[in-house]
N, C-alpha and C positions, 0 to 999 in steps of 0.2 A: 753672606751679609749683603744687603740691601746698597746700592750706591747712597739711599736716604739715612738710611742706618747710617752707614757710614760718615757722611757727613755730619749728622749728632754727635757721634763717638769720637771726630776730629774736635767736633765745636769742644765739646766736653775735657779734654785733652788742653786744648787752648784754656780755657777756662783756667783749669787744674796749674798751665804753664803763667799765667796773670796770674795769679792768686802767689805761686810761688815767686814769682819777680819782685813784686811786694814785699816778701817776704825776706828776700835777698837785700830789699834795699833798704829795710827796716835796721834788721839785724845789725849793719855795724856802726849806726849810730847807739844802738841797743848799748853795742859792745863797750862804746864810748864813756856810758854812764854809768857802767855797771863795771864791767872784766876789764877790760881795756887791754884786749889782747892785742888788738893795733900797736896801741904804745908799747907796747911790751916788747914786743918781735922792732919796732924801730927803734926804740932802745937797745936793744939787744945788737941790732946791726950798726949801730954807730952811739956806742958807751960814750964817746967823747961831747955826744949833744947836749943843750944845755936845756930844763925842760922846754922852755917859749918855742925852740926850734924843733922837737920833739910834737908839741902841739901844733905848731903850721904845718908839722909833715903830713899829721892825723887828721888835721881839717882838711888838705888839701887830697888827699884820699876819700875823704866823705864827699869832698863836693866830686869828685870826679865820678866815683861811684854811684851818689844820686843821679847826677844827670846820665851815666849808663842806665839806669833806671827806670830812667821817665822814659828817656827813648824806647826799651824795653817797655815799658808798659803801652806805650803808646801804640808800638809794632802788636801786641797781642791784640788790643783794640780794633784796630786796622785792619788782621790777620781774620780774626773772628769777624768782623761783618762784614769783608768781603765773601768767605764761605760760606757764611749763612746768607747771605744775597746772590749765591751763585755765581760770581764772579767765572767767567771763564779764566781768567789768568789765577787765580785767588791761588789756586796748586803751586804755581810758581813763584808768587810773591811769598806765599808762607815758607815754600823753600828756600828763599834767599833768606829771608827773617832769620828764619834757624841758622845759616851756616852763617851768616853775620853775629848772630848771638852766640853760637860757638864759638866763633872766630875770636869775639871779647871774651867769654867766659873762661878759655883755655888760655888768651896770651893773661888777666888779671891773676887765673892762677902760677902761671909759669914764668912771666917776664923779674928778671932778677934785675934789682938796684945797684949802686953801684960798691957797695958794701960784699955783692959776691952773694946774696941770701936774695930770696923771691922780696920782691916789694909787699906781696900782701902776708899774713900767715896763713898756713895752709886750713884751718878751718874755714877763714872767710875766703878762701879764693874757694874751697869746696863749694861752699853755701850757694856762691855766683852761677856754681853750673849745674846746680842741683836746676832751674827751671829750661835746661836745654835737654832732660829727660823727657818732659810732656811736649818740649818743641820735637824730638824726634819720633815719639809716640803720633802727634797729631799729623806730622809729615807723612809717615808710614800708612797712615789710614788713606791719609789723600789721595796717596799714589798708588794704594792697592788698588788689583783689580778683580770689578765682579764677577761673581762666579755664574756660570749660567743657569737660570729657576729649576734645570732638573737636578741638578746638584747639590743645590743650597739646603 
């Protein structure tokens, strides 16, 4: 694979990893109007709330989530036009990106409240780090290395 290849197929990957951040950040306001698996699972970890306090926990969840979001979205933004402008550092910055969006998407799914249960439920902490699949995809491409023309 071509280094130019490759950098398409990272861009492409970014892309793939934006599109699903979006998607991530959609979903639990989704949740919100529809399932309300939020509530549910913070009900569930403290029966004794009353719903208004059940609501500020779920709003205060949405906002935090959004704004992981936007930062995320932002990073993918950033990520892709430095690659696709050649960035000499761009390798490195999209690896920090990743292991910073890991670093959220793993403590969102695993950080537990004080109930003893994870703060989010686990469908939506999944959902979080379903887009650090196309950040380690487009990582992996970055840092491969070309093969040489007689081989390719």
């Amino acid at each position: 694979m071509t280094k130019t290849r490759r950098k398409q197929s990272a861009v492409g990957a970014m892309y793939a990893g934006l599109g699903l951040t979006i998607v991530a950040t959609i979903v639990p306001w989704i949740d919100r109007a529809t399932g309300g698996v939020l509530a549910g699972h913070i009900r569930a970890g403290y029966p004794t709330f009353p719903q208004d306090r059940v609501d500020t926990a779920v709003m205060t969840w949405l906002v935090c989530l959004s704004v992981v979001g936007a930062l995320g979205i932002s990073c993918w933004f950033f990520a892709i036009w430095a690659v696709g402008a050649g960035k000499r550092w761009a390798r490195s910055v999209a690896t920090l990106a990743f292991a910073l969006g890991l670093s959220v998407g793993l403590f969102t799914l695993l950080v537990r409240d004080s109930s003893g249960d994870t703060g989010l439920p686990p469908l939506l902490g999944w959902v979080g780090m379903v887009p650090s699949l196309a950040g380690l995809l487009a990582v992996a491409l970055l840092w491969r290395r070309a093969r040489p023309a007689s081989q390719a």
